[in-house]
N, C-alpha and C positions, 0 to 999 in steps of 0.2 A: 897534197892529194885531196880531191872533194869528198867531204864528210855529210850526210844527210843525220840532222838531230831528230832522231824520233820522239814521240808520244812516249815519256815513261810509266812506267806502273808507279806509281805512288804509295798506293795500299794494295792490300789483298784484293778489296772488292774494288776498285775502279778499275773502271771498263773505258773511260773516256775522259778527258780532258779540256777543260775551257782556256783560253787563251788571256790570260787577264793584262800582260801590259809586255812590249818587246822594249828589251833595254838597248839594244840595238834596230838598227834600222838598214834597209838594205845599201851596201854600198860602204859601213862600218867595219874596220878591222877591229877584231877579238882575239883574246889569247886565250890559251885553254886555263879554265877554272876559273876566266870571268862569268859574272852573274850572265845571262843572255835573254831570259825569259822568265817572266813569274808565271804558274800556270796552278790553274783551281783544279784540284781533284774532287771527291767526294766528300773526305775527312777533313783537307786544311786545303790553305793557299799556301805553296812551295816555288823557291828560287831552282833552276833548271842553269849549270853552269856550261860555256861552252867546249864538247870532246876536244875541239881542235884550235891552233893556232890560225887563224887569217881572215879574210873577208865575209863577213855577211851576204851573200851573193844572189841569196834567193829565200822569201818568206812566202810558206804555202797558205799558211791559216792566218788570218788577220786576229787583232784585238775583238776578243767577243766572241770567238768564232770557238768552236768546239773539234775534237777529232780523237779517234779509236787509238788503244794504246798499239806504239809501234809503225803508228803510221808518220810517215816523212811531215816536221811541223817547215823545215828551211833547209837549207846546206852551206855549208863553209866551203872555203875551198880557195886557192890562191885568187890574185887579183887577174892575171890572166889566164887563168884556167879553163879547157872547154869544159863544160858541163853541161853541154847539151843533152846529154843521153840521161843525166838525172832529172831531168823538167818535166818527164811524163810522170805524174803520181800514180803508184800502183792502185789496185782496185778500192781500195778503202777509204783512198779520198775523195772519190764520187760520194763517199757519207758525210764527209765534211759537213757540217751545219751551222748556221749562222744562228746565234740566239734570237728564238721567235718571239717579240714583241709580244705584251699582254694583248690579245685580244679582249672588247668589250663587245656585247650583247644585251639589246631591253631584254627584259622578259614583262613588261608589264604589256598594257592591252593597247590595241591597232591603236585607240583611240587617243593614246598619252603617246606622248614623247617624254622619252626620258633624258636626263643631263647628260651632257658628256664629263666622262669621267678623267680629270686631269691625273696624267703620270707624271709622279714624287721625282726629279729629276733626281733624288739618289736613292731612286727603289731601281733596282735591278729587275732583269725579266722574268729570273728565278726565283723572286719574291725575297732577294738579298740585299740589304743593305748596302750602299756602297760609300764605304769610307776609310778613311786612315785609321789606322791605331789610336794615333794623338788627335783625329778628328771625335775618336768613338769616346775617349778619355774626358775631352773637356764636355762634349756634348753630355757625358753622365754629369760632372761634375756642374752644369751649369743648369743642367735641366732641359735639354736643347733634343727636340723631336727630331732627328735627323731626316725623317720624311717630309717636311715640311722645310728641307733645307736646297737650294741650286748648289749642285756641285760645280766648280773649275775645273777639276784635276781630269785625268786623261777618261773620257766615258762618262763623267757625270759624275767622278770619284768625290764627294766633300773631303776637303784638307782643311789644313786648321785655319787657313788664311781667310775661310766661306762662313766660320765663325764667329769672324774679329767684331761685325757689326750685324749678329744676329738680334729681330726684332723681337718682342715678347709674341707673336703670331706662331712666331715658331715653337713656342713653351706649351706643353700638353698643358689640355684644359684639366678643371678633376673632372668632369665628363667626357672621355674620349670619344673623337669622333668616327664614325666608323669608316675601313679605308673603302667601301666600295658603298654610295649611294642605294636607300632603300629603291629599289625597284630595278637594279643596274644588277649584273654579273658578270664576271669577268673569266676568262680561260685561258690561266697562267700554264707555262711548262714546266716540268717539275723540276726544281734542283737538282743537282747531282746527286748531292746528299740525301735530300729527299726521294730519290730515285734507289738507290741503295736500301734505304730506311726500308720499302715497299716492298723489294726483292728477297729481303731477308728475312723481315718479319713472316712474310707470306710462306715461305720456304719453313720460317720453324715452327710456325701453325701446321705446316704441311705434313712434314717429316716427324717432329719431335711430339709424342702423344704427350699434354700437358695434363697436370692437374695440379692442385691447389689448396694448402694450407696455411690456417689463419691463425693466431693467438696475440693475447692481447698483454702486455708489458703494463706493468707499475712501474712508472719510471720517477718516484716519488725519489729515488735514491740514486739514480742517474741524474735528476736536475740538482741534487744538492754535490755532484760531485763535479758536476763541468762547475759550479759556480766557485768550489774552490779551487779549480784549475784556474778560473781565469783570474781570480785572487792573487795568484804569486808568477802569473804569466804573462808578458805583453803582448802574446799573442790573444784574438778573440775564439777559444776552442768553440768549434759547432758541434752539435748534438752529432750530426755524420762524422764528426771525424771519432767522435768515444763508438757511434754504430760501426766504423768502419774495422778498428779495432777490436768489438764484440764478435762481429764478424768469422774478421780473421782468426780468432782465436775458438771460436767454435770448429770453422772451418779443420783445424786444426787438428780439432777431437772428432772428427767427421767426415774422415777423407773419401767418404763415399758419393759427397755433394760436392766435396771440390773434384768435378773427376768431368770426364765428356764423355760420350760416344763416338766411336773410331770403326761401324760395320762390325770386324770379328774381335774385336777388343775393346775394354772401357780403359781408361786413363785415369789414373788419379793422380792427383798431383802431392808432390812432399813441401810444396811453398803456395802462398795464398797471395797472387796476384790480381787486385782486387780493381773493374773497372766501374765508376762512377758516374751515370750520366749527366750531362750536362746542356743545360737547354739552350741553341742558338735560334739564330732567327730562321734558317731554313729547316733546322730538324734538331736531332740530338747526337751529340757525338758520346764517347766513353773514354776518356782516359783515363790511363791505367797507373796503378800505384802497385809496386811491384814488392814483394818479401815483405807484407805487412806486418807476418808472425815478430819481424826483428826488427820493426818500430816502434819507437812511443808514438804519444798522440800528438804529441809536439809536433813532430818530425810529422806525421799523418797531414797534420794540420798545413805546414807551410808547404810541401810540394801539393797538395789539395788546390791547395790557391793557387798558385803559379799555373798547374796544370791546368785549370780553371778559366782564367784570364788569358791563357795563352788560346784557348780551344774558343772561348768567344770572338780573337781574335785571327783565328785561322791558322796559327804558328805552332801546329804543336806536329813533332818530326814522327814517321811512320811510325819506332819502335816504341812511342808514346802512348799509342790509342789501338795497339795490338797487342793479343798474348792474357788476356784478361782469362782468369781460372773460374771467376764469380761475378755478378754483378749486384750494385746496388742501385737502385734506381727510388729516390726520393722526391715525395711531392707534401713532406708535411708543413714545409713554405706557405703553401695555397690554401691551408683549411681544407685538406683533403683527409676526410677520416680513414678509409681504405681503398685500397686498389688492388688489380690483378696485373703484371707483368709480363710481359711476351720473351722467353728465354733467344738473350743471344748467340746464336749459334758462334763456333761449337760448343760450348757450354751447357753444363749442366741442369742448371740452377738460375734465377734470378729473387734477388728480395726488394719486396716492395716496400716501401716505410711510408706510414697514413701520420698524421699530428699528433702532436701529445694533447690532449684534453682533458682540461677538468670534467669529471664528474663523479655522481655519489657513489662510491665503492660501501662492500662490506668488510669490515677488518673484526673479527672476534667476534661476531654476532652482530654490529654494530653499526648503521648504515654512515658513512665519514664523507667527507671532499678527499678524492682522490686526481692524480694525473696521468693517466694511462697511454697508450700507444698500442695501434694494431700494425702487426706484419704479418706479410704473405707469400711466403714461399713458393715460386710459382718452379715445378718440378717435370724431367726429362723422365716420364716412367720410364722408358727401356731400361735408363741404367741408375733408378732410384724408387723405391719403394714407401711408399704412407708414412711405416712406421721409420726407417732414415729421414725422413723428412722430418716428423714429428720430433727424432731424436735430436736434430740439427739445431732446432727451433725451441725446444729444452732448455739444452744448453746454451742458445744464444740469451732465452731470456733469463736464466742464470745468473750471468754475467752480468746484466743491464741492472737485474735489481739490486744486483750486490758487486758495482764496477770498482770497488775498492785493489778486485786482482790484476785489474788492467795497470793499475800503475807497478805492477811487481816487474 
């Protein structure tokens, strides 16, 4: 019997679907639960297995091509099968769309011309990277600009083989070059992700009345305690993984911030499922680390990575990067001192985490070198008030100066 494979939902928030590679080709026998199709959502790039047993007989959206969930992407169906009455697509694949090329545009004067701007054969239209796992893997390890690389693989994909004899042209200068020439702009469409990102944050600007609380951590006694974690551990414990655990363990004492807005009910939650941003090249995703109350930081630590690694490389499965109770959202990598957060809905709450910095503290009268750290509580008033908030942030920094209870 002919089967039409729709558009799946992926995630919560996708709406649509990119076509990234068919494992099949028309005129292929498949069995059901082989792979059939990779396709890019918004969060990750997922394998799509075939419903049914038999021929590849008809592919509606090519490589590249994008389509709404639920709409007809091919159909299965025996080798002599009529399927004529399936080859009209319903209304929604007149939306069908084909990835629009970067457009470029001068803007400088009638009088100049400006260069034309060469496309990275492995910069994608969505301003994505396009490569393999083990192509992203050695290009870290080798120092390897991947924009500056000609892909092989299906689309301009780099694989490991477009490596084997990369020139030092391809190696970042320490001056990076900028991707779009002074005088040139360009008018990219926006990722999926990226698309997502704009719809939500704008929504919880919209909806969620925010406001904002700061305080600043002595973390003179958090730095001496990650140092002796990493002392009798092979693991490299990060500063996030002892905050994620401060966190959680506030959270804890504070179920008023682990909690959401639900209309005629607020939600709290009795476990602290904590999502963590993580910066890709088209946007940021969150994945989630779930029961944190009833981890160490060991434990914090290695799925941290994994989920990490996986989310740079598109592989992390729906129940990964859904269901987050908190967020933490860290930028003191960058020598950022402080920040404000945009809460991800439904969520209550968002923490912001700024650098630890030396500088001269007072201790007993007495002005000293200190290392400090600001956070900021970026908060859902409907269903959180100043003083919850201030109490949250208390007790978090409680903990940070004296993480001794984190190991109990």
């Amino acid at each position: 019997m002919a089967t039409k494979v729709l558009m799946p939902k992926l995630s919560d928030t996708m709406t649509e679907g990119v076509i990234l590679k068919w494992l099949r080709k028309e005129g292929d026998a498949v069995k059901q639960g082989e792979i059939l199709v990779e396709i890019e959502s918004d969060k990750a790039d997922m394998e799509l297995e075939a419903y049914d047993t038999g021929v590849v007989r008809k592919i509606f959206v090519p490589v590249g091509s994008k389509a709404p969930i639920g709409e007809a992407i091919a159909i299965i169906a025996d080798a002599d099968e009529d399927i004529s009455g399936l080859l009209q697509p319903s209304a929604p694949s007149a939306g069908v769309k084909a990835a629009t090329q970067t457009e470029v545009s001068t803007v400088s004067s009638p009088s100049q011309s400006a260069p034309a701007v060469p496309a990275p054969s492995a910069l994608a239209t969505d301003g994505r990277l396009k490569a393999s796992p083990l192509a992203r893997r050695i290009a870290e390890e080798r120092q390897i600009d991947l924009r500056l690389v000609a892909g092989s693989g299906p689309q301009g994909r780099v694989v490991k083989r477009d490596l084997e004899s990369v020139s030092a042209a391809a190696k970042p200068s320490a001056s990076p070059t900028p991707a779009i020439p002074s005088g040139v702009s360009a008018r990219i469409e926006l990722s999926p992700i990226r698309k997502t990102i704009a719809q939500r944050m704008a929504q919880s600007k919209a909806t969620a009345p925010h406001f904002y609380v700061t305080v600043e951590i002595d973390m003179k006694h958090a730095i001496a305690f990650r140092d002796q974690l990493n002392s009798v551990s092979d693991a490299k414990i990060s500063f996030t993984d002892i905050i994620i655990k401060a966190a959680s363990s506030a959270l804890m004492k504070n179920p008023q911030v682990n909690a959401s807005y639900q209309g005629e009910i607020m939600m709290q939650y009795g476990y602290t499922h904590i999502g963590v941003a993580v910066a890709l090249e088209s946007g940021l995703v969150t994945p989630v680390l779930r029961n944190c109350e009833h981890k160490g930081i060991a434990q914090i630590n290695a799925e941290l990575r994994d989920l990490a690694e996986r989310a740079r490389n598109r592989k992390l499965k729906p129940e990964e990067y859904q269901g987050a109770t908190f967020t933490i959202s860290n930028l003191g990598m960058f020598d950022v001192e402080d920040f404000v957060a945009i809460i991800n809905p439904p969520e209550g709450a968002i923490l912001a985490v700024g650098s630890i910095l030396e500088k001269p503290v007072v201790k007993n009268g007495n002005v000293v070198a200190g290392k400090t750290m600001k956070v900021t509580l970026s908060s859902d008033h409907r269903i959180i008030d100043g003083v919850i908030a201030a109490q949250f942030l208390q007790d978090f920094r409680a903990i940070l100066e004296n993480p001794a209870s984190l190991a109990l």
